[in-house]
C-alpha positions in Angstrom: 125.4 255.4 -66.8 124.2 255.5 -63.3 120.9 257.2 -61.8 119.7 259.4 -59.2 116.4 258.5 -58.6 114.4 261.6 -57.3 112.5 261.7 -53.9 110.8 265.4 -53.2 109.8 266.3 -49.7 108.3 269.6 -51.0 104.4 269.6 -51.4 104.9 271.8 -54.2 106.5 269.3 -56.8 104.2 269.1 -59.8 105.3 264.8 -60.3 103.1 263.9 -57.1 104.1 260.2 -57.4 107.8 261.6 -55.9 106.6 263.1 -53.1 107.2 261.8 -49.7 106.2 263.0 -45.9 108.3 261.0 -43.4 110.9 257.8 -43.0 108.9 255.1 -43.6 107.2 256.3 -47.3 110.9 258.1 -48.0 111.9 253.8 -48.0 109.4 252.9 -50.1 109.8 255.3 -52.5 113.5 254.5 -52.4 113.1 250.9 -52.7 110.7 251.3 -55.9 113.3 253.4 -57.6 116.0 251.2 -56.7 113.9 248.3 -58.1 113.2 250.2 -61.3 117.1 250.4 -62.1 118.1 253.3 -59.8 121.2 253.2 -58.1 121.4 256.5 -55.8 118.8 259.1 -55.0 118.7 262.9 -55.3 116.2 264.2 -51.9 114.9 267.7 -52.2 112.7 269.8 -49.7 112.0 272.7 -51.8 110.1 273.3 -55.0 112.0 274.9 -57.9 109.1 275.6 -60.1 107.3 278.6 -60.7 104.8 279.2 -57.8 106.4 277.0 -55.1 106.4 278.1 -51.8 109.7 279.5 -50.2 111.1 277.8 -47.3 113.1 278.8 -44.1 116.1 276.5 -43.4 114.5 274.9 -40.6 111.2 273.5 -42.3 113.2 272.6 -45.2 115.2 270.7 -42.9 112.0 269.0 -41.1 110.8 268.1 -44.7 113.6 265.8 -45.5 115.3 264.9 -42.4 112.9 262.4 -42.0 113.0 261.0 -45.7 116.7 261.0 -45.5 116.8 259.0 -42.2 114.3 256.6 -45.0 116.7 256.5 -47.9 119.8 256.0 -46.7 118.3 252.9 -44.5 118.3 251.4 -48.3 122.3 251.5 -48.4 122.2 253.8 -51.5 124.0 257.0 -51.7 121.8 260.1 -51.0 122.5 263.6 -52.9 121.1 266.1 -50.6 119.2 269.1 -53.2 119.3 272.4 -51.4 120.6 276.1 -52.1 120.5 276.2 -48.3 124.2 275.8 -46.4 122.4 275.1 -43.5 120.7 272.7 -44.6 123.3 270.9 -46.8 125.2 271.2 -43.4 122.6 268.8 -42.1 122.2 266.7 -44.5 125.8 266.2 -44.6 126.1 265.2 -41.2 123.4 262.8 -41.0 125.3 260.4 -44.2 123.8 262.1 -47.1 127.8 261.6 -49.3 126.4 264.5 -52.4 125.5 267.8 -52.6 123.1 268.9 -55.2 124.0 272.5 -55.1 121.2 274.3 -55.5 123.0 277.6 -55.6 125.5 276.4 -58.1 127.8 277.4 -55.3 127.6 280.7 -55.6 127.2 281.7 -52.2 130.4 282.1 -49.8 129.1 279.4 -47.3 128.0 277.1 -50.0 131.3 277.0 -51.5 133.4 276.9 -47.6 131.0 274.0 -47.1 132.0 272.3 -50.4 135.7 272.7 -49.6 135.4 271.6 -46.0 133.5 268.0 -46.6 135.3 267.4 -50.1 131.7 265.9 -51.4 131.5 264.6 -54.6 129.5 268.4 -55.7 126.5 268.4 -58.7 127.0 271.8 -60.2 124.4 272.9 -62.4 125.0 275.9 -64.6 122.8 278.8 -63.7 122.7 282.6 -64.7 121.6 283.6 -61.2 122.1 283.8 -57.7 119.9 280.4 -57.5 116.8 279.2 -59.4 114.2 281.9 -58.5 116.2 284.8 -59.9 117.6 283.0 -63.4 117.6 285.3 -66.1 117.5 285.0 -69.8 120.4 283.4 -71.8 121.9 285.8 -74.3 122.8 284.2 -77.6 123.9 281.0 -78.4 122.8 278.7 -74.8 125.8 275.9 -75.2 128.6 278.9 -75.6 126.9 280.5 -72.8 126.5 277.6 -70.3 130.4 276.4 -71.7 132.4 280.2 -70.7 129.9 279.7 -67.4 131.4 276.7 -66.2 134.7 277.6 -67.6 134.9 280.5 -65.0 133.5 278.9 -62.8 135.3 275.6 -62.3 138.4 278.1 -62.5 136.7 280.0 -59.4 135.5 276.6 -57.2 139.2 275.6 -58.0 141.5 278.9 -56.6 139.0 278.7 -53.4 139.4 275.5 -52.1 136.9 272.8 -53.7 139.3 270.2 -55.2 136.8 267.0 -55.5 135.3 266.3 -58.4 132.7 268.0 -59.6 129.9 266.4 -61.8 128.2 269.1 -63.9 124.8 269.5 -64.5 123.3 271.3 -67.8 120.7 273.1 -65.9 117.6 272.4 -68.2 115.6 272.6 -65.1 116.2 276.4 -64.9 115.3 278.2 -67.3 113.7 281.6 -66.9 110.7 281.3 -65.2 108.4 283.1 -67.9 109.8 280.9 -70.8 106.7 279.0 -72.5 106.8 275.8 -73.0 108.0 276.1 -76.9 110.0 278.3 -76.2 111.8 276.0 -73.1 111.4 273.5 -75.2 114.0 274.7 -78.2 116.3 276.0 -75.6 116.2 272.3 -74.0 117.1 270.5 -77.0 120.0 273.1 -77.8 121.4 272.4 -74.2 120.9 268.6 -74.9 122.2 268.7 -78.2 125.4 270.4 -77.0 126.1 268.2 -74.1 129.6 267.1 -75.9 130.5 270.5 -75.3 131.5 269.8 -71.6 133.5 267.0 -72.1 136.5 269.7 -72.6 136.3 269.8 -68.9 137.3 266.0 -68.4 134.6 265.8 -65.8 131.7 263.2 -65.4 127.8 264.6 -67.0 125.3 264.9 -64.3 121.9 265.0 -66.3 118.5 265.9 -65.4 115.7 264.5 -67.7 112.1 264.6 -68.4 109.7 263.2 -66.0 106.4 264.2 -68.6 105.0 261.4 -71.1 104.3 263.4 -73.8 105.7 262.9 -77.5 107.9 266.0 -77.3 109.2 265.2 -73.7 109.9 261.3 -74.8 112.1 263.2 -77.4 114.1 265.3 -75.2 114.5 262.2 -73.3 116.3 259.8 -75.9 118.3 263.7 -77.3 119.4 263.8 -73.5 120.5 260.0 -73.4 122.0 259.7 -76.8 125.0 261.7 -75.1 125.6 259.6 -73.1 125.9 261.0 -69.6 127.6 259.3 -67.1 124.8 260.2 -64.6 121.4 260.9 -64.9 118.5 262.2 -62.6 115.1 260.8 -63.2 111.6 260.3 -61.5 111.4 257.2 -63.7 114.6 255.0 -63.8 112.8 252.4 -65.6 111.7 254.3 -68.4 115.5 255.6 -68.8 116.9 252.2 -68.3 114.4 251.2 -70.9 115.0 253.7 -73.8 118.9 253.5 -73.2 118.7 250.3 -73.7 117.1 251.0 -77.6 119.1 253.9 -78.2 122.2 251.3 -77.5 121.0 248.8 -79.5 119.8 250.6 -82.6 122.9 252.8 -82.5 
């Protein structure tokens, strides 16, 4: 299991100890995460949570070029986050090696951009055009989030994105008005059906909880007892820690 450490460059991200203005605390950041068992890291410029501000290309772009200039001084591979071709564009040329697609790329330049760099691609399953417009999943959410990447993978193939692909369950976007119980039962169904995807013979790419509370803890070890072959965390240590007891008591 490897880990993408996550760096934020948006203001608006509710875990404050990841956010970063500029090169130098970008590196230091980087470096902590990397100490704490991290081996790549996952830079974002724009918040995905309800509330958070929406950005223009070019400020997301002045939010993280600096940062990335930071992390990928480290030596560690960066995985740019954006729904923004522009900006993946960017990113892309300045050494970041993944794209985080925040669009799941669903857009027509997201998905030319894909094919052109053949970029190892994180494609998280979404019912929406991106994550401010997700809407409710009908019925059972595994079945759902299994026919979506089904169609598709099928769809990414026949236009021209060949690499691999390392898919994300999308826990992170649910519908916006879900409560907290509610997001809650619909993330340990997604967790709980991660095996689903391994018809697709492609690696796990799995974003866990960041929150110290009993119930997130819980999610936590569901979301590692599967197994993923990557995982994106704010605090490697902690995952390195409780993989390491799921491992031993399993």
């Amino acid at each position: 299991m490897e880990i993408f450490g996550v760096v934020n460059a948006s203001p608006d991200s509710k875990a404050k100890f990841s956010v970063v203005e500029g090169c130098a605390e970008a590196a230091a950041r980087g470096a902590e995460l990397l100490a704490e068992g991290a081996d790549h890291f996952d830079l974002g410029g724009e918040g995905s949570t309800p509330g958070s501000d929406e950005v223009s290309p070019d400020d997301e772009w002045q939010r993280v070029e600096g940062p990335l200039r930071g992390l990928l001084s480290l030596g560690a591979d960066v995985a740019i986050d954006t729904r923004k071709p522009e900006v993946a564009r960017r990113a892309l040329d300045a050494g970041a090696t993944v794209l985080n697609a925040g669009d799941a790329l669903q857009s027509p330049e997201m998905i030319e951009l894909a094919a052109e760099r053949e970029v190892t691609v994180v494609l998280p399953f979404m019912l929406g055009r991106d994550f401010r417009s997700v809407r409710d999943v009908r019925g059972d959410p595994v079945t759902v989030m299994v026919e979506w990447f089904a169609s598709r993978i099928e769809r990414l193939r026949e236009a021209g994105v060949k690499q691999q692909l390392l898919l994300d369950c999308g826990v992170g976007f649910g519908p916006h008005d879900m409560d907290w119980p509610e997001r809650a039962a619909y993330q340990h169904a997604i967790y709980s059906g991660l095996g689903e995807l391994r018809r697709f013979d492609l690696p796990l790419y799995v974003p866990v909880p960041w929150l110290q509370t009993p119930d997130r803890l819980e999610l936590l070890d569901l979301a590692l007892s599967q197994e993923p072959d990557y995982v994106r965390a704010h605090r490697p240590a902690q995952v390195r820690e409780h993989h390491a007891a799921l491992t031993t008591t399993s």
